[in-house]
VOKOLTI-26569 format. One record per residue (C-alpha): z, y, x. Coordinates in steps of 0.2 Angstrom, whole numbers, plus 5000, padded with zeros to 4 digits. Layout:
BEGIN
{rec {Z; Y; X}}
...
//
This chain:
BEGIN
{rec {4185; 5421; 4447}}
{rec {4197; 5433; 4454}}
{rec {4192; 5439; 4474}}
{rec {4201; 5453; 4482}}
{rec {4189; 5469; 4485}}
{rec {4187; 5472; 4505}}
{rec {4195; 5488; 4511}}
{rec {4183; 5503; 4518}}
{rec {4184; 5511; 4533}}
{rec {4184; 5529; 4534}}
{rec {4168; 5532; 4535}}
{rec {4164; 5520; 4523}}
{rec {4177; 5532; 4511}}
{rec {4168; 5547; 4518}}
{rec {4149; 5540; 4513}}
{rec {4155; 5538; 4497}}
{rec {4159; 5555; 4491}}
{rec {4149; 5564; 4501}}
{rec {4136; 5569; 4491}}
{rec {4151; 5579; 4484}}
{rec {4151; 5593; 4495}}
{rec {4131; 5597; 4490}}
{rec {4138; 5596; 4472}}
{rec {4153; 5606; 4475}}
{rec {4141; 5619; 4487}}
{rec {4131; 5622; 4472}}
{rec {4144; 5623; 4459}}
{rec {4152; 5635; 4471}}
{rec {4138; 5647; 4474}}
{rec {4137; 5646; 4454}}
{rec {4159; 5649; 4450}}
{rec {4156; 5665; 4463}}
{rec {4140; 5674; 4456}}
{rec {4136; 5669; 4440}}
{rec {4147; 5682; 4431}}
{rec {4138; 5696; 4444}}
{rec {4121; 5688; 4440}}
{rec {4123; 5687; 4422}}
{rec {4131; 5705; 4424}}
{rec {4117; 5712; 4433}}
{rec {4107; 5705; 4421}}
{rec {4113; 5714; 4406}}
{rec {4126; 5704; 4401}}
{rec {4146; 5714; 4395}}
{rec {4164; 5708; 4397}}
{rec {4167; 5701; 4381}}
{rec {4151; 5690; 4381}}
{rec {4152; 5684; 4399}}
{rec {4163; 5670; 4393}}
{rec {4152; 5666; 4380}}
{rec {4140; 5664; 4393}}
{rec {4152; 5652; 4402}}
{rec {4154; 5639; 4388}}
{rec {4137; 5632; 4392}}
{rec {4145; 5622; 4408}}
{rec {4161; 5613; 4397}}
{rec {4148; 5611; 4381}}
{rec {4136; 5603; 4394}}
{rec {4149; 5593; 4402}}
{rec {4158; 5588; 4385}}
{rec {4142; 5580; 4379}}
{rec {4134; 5574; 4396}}
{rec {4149; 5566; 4403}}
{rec {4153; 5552; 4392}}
{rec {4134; 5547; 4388}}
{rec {4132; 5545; 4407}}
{rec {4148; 5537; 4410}}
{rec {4144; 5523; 4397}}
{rec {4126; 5523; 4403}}
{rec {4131; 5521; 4420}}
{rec {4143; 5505; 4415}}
{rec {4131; 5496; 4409}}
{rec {4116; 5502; 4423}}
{rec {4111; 5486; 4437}}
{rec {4096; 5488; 4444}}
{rec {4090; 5489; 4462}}
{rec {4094; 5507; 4466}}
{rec {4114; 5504; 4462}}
{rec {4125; 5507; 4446}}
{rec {4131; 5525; 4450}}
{rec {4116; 5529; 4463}}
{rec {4102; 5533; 4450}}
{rec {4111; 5547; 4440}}
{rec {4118; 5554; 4455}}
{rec {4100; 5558; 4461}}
{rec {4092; 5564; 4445}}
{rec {4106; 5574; 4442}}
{rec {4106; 5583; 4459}}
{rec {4087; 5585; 4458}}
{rec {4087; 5594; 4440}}
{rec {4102; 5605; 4447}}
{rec {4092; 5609; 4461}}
{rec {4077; 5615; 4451}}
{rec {4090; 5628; 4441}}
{rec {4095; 5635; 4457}}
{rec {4080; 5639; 4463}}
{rec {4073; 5647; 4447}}
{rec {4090; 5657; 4441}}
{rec {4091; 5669; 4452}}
{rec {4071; 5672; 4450}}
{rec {4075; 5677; 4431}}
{rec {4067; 5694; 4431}}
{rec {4051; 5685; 4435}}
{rec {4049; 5677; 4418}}
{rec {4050; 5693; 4408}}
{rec {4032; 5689; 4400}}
{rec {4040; 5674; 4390}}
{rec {4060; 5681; 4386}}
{rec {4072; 5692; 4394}}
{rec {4081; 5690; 4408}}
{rec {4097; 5687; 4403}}
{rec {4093; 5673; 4392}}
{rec {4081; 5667; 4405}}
{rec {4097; 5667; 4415}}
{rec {4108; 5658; 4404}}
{rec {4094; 5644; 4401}}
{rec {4096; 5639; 4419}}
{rec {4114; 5641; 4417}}
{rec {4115; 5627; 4404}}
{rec {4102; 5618; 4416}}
{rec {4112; 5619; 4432}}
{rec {4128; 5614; 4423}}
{rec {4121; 5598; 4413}}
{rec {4115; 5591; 4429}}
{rec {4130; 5595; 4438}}
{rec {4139; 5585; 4422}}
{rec {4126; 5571; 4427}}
{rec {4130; 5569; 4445}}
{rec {4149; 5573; 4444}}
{rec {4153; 5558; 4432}}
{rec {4146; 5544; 4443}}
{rec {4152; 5550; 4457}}
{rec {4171; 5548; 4449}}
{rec {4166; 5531; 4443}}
{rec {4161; 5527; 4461}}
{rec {4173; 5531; 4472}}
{rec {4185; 5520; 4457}}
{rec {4170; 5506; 4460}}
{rec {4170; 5506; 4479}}
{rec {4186; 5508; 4484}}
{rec {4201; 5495; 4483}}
{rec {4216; 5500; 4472}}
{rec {4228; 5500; 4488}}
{rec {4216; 5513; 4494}}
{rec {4214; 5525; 4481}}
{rec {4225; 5539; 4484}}
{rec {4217; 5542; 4498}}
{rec {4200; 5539; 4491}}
{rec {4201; 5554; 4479}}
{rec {4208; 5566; 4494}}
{rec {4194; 5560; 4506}}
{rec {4184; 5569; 4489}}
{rec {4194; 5584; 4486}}
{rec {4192; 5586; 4504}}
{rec {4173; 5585; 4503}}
{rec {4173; 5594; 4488}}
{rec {4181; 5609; 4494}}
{rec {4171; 5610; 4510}}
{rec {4155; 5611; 4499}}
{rec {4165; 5624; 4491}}
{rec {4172; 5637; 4507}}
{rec {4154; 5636; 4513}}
{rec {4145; 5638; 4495}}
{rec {4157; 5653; 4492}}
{rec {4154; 5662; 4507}}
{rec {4138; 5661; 4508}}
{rec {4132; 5677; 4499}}
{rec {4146; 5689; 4511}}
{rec {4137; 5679; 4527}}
{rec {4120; 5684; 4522}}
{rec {4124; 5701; 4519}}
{rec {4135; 5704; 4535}}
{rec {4126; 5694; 4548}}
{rec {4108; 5690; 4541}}
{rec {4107; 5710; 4533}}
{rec {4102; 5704; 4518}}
{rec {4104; 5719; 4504}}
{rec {4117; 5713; 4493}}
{rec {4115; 5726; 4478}}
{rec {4105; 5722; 4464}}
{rec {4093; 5736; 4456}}
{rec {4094; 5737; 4438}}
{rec {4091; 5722; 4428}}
{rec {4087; 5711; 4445}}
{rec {4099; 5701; 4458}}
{rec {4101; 5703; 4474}}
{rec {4091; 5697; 4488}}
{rec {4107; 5689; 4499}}
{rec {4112; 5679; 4481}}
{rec {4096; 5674; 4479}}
{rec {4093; 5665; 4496}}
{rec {4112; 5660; 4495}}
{rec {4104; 5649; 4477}}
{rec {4088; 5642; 4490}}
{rec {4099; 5634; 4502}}
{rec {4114; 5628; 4492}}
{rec {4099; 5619; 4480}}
{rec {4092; 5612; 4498}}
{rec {4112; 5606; 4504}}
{rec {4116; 5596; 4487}}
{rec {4100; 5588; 4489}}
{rec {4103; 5583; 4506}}
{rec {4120; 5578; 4505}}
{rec {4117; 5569; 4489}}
{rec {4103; 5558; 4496}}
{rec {4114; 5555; 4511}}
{rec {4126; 5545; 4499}}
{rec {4112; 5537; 4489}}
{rec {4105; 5529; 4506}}
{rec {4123; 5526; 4514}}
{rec {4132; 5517; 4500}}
{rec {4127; 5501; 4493}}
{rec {4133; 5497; 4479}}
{rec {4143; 5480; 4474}}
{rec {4131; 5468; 4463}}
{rec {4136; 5463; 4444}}
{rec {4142; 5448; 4451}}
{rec {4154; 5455; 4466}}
{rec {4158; 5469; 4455}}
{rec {4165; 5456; 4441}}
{rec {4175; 5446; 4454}}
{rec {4181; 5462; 4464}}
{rec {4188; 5468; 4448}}
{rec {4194; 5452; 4438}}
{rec {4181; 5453; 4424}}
{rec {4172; 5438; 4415}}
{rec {4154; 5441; 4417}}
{rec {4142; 5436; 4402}}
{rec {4129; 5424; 4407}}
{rec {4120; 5428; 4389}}
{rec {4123; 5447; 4390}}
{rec {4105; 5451; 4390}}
{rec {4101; 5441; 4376}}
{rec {4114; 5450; 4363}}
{rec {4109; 5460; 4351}}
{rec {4112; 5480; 4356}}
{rec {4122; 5486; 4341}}
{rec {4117; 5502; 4330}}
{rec {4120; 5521; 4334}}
{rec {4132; 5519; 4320}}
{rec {4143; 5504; 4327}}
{rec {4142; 5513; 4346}}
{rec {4149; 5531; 4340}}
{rec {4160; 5521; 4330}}
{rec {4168; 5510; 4347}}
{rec {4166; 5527; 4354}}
{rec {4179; 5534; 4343}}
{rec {4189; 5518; 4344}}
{rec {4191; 5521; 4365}}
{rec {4198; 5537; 4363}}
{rec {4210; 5531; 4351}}
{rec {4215; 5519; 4361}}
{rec {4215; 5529; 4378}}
{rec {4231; 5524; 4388}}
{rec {4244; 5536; 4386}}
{rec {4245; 5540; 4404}}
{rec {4228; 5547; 4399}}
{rec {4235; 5557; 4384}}
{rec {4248; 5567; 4392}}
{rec {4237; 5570; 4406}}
{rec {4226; 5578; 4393}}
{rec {4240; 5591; 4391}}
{rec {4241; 5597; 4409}}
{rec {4223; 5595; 4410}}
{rec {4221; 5609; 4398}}
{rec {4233; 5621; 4404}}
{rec {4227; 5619; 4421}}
{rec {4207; 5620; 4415}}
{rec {4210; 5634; 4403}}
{rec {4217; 5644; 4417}}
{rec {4203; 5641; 4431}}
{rec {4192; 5646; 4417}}
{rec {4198; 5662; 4417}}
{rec {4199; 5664; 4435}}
{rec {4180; 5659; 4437}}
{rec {4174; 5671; 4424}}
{rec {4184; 5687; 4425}}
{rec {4189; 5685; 4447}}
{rec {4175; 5700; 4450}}
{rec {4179; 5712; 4438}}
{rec {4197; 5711; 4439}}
{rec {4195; 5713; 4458}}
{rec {4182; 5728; 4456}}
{rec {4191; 5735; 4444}}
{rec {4212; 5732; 4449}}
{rec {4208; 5735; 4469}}
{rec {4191; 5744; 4472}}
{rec {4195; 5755; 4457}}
{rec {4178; 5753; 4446}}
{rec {4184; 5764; 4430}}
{rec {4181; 5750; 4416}}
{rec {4166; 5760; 4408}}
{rec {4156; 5753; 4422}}
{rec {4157; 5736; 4415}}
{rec {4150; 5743; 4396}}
{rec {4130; 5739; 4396}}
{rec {4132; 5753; 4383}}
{rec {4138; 5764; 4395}}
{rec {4128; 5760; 4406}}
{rec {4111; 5762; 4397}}
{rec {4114; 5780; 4395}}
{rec {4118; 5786; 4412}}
{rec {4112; 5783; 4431}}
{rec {4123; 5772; 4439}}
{rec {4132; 5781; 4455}}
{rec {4127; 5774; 4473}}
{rec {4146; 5771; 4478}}
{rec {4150; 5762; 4460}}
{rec {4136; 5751; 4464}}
{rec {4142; 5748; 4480}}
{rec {4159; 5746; 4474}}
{rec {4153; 5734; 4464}}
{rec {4142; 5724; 4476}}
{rec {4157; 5723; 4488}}
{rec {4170; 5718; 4474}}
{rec {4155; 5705; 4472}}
{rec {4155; 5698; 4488}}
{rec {4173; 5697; 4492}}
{rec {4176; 5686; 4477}}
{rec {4167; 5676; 4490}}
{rec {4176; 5678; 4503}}
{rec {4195; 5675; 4492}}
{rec {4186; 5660; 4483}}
{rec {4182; 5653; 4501}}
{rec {4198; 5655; 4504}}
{rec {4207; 5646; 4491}}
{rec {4192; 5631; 4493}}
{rec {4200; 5633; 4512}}
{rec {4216; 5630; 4509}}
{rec {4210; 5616; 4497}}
{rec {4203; 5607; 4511}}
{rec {4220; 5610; 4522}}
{rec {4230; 5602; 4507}}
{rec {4219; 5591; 4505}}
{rec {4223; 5582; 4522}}
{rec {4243; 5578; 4518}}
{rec {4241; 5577; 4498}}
{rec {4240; 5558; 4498}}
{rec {4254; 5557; 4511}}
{rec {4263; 5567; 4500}}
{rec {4261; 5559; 4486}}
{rec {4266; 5543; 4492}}
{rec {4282; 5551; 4501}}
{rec {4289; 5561; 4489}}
{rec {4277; 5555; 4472}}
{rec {4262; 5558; 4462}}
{rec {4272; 5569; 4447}}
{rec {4282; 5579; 4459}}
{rec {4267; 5585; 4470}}
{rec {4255; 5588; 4455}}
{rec {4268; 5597; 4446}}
{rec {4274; 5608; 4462}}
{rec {4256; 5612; 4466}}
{rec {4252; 5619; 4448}}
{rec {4268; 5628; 4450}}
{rec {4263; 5637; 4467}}
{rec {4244; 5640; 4457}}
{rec {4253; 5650; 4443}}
{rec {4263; 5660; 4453}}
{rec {4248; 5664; 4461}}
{rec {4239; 5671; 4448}}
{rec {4254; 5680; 4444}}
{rec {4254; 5688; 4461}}
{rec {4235; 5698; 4459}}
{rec {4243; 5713; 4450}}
{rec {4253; 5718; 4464}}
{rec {4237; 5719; 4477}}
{rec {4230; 5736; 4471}}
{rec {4232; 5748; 4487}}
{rec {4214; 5756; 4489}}
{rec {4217; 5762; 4506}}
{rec {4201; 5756; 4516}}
{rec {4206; 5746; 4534}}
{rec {4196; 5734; 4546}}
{rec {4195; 5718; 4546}}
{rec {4189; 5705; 4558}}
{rec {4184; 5690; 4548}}
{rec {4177; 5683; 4565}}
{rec {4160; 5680; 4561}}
{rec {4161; 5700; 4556}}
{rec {4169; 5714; 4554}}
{rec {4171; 5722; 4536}}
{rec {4181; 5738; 4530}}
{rec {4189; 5734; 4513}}
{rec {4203; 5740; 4504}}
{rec {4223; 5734; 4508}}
{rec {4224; 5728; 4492}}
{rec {4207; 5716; 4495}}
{rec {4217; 5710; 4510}}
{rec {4230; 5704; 4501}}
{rec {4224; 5695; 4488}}
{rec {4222; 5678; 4501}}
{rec {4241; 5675; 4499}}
{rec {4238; 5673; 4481}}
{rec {4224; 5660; 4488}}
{rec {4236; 5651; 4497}}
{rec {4244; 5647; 4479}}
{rec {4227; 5643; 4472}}
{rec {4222; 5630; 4482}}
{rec {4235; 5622; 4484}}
{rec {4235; 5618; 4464}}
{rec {4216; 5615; 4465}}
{rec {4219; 5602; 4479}}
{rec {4231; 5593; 4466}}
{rec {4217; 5596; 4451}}
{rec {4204; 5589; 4461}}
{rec {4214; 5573; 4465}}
{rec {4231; 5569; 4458}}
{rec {4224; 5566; 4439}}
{rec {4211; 5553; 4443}}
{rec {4223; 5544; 4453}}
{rec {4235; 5545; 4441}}
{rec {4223; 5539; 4428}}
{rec {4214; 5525; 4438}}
{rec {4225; 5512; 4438}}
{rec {4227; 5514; 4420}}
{rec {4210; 5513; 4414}}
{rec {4201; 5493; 4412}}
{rec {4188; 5491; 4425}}
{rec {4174; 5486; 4414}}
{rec {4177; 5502; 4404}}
{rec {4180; 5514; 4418}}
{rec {4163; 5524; 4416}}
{rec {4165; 5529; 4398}}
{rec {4185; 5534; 4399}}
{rec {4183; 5544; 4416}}
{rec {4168; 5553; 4403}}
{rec {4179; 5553; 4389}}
{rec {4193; 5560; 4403}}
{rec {4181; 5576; 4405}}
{rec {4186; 5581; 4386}}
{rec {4201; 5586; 4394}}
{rec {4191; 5597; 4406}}
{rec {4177; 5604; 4393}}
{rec {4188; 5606; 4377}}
{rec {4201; 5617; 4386}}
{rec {4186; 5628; 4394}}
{rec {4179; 5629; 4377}}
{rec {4194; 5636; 4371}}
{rec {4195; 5648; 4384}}
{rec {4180; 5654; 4382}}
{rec {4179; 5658; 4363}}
{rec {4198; 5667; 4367}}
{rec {4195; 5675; 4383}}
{rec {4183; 5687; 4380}}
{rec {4192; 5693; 4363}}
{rec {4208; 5694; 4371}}
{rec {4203; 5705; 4385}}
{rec {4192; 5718; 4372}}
{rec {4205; 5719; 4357}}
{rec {4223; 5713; 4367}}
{rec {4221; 5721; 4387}}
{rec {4207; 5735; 4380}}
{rec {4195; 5728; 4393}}
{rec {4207; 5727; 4411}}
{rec {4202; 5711; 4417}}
{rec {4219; 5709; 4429}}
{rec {4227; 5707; 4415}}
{rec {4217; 5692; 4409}}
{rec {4220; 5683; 4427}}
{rec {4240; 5683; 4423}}
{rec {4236; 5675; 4408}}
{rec {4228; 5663; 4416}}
{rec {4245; 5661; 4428}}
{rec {4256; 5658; 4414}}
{rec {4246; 5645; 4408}}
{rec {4247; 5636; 4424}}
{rec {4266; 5637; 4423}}
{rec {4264; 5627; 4406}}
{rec {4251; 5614; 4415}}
{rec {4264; 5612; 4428}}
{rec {4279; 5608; 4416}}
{rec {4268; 5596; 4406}}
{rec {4268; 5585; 4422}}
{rec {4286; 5580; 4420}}
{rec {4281; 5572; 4403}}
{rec {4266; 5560; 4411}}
{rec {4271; 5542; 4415}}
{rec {4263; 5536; 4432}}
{rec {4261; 5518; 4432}}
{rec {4258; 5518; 4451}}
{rec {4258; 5499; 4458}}
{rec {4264; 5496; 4475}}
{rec {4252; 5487; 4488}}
{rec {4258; 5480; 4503}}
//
């Protein structure tokens, strides 16, 4: 029996994806710093990458497992809900023992010790962000969508300005010292890991306790779906026979889904990049680090200079402050996106917005004036160079297309997929997220040693071409986009 599914109110949209700006806080605070953590740490150029792969291995694997786990999960604390909170509360734990890496010296070095709660923080991540895809697609009505997945890009990028900016806060209004001693962190990115772990387990819980999920039963007829009166006494099939339906679903994935994969990994390739190599390009491009500061080698032999370490520190910090920005921007996008796309279309806006993201990567090379000036950031004053100041235009562009990432595929996709097999394709969907992040990461580091002879801008207009290629895919994607009265 086939009943329509109640609209949401706003606030009832809001509840829902809450939790998203917790998880979007911490994954933040981990895009902005884990590069100068794992830097401080010991870690070079060409490996940090390598480092990186750990967040779209862990997603690859995690996603699907938990989205297929998650469709066939009813028990009395939700569908969705469960995973959610376990993956929020393991995430948590990583953030508050990463950044005490040096303190585990007596079982393995840092660095490792590092990357350990790097692969920890980025499976749980992986845990909570599937189910929350799958429930905003299970809550909220079709004719509602669009503006379901905006009300969670906008979330998402709130967590994200205040995750990001945290570090610059502590150091300029707090006074926490924000320059790490040799092999150690420092202090302001330290405290920055304790609260974000407190926020994503706040704002999670806030959207365990303030959604209620739809039974099996309201769930089936909401959606149109023949419930199974003897479901729980079939037999559960083999490993074999379940790996082999896997593979059969990814063949048979919609081909909305399959082009989306194309766009997907030209946009993901290049926000790789960006998430990686942002600090030393800046440090070195604008605040003029020579690149033989980023050489552990180098390093090893020599006392590092108080103003190269406070170069650094500040090149650190206003990654921050630019990744802040574009999250800013995000969130200003965010509020006329769904209008957008129902004006002028989904493909046109997506594509548009990858357009403007490219360009903006583009754009970084020409921000290299090291000429120091003052700047009122309201909540401080700073004295950075020209060049620094600059670099939010090129933000502008950046949000803007990560806006359009965060929202235009999924609802793209949703109306696309079956409802009783939403779960595992939105899982199988974050190949196109992983694989292309994978890519980048075995490529990126070579690239920028052997081609670019370690000058990190260089890599970050990479990273804009390949945007332009994500944003000419769009044209070839086919939105099947119903329209509701």
């Amino acid at each position: 029996m086939f009943m329509k599914q109640p609209k949401l109110s706003f606030w009832q949209v809001w509840n829902v994806s809450f939790g998203f700006l917790g998880v979007q806080f911490g994954f933040a605070l981990q895009n902005a710093n884990v590069s100068r953590i794992l830097s401080d740490l010991g870690a070079d150029l060409h490996s940090l990458s390598l480092f990186w792969l750990v967040a779209p291995i862990m997603g690859l694997i995690i996603q699907p497992i938990v989205g297929s786990a998650s469709d066939r999960t009813w028990n009395r604390f939700g569908r969705r809900n469960p995973y959610i909170l376990a993956g929020a509360g393991a995430a948590a734990v990583g953030m508050l023992l990463m950044p005490n890496a040096p303190m585990f010296t007596v079982f393995m070095a840092p660095m490792m010790f590092g990357a350990m709660m790097l692969a920890l923080m980025d499976a749980s991540f992986n845990v909570a962000f599937q189910p929350f895809r799958s429930l905003v697609s299970d809550m909220v009505p079709p004719e509602q969508r669009t503006i379901g997945y905006s009300v969670q890009s906008l979330l998402i990028n709130i967590g994200a300005v205040i995750g990001s900016i945290l570090p610059f806060v502590l150091t300029n209004l707090v006074g926490l010292d924000n320059v790490a001693e040799a092999g150690q962190v420092a202090p302001s990115i330290t405290w920055a890991f304790y609260i974000g772990a407190t926020v994503l387990l706040g704002s999670v819980l806030w959207t365990v306790f303030r959604t209620k999920e739809y039974s099996p039963e309201q769930y089936n007829a909401y959606k149109g779906i023949e419930s199974k009166a003897v479901e729980s006494e079939e037999v559960k099939p083999s490993l074999i026979k379940r790996l082999i339906g896997f593979f059969k679903l990814m063949a048979e994935m919609p081909d909305t889904m399959k082009r989306l994969a194309v766009v997907q990994f030209f946009s993901w390739f290049s926000l790789f990049i960006m998430w990686v190599y942002s600090m030393p390009a800046i440090a070195q491009h604008t605040w003029g680090v020579d690149v033989k500061w980023f050489d552990p080698a180098y390093l090893a032999t020599v006392t590092v200079p108080a103003e190269i370490a406070a170069a650094k520190g500040a090149a650190g910090d206003w990654v921050g402050i630019l990744f802040a920005g574009y999250s800013l921007f995000a969130v200003l996008f965010s509020l006329v996106i769904g209008k957008m796309a129902d004006k002028f279309g989904r493909k046109l806006v997506y594509g548009l917005s990858l357009a403007l993201g490219g360009f903006g990567y583009l754009s970084f090379v020409l921000f290299q004036n090291p000429e120091i000036t003052q700047l009122n950031l309201l909540i401080t004053h700073v004295e950075v160079p020209k060049g620094a100041v600059g670099l939010f235009i090129p933000m502008i562009g950046i949000g803007i297309a990560w806006a359009a990432i965060l929202a235009m595929p999924y609802a793209i996709l949703a109306g696309s997929l079956p409802a009783n097999k939403t779960g595992v394709y939105m899982g199988i969907f974050n190949f196109t997220i992983a694989a292309p992040q994978i890519v980048s990461g075995i490529l990126a580091g070579w690239i920028l040693s052997s081609v670019f002879d370690n000058e990190a801008i260089y890599i970050i207009m990479l990273a804009g071409v390949c945007m332009l290629l994500g944003a000419l895919s769009v044209y070839f994607v086919k939105d099947t986009q119903e329209q509701y009265n």
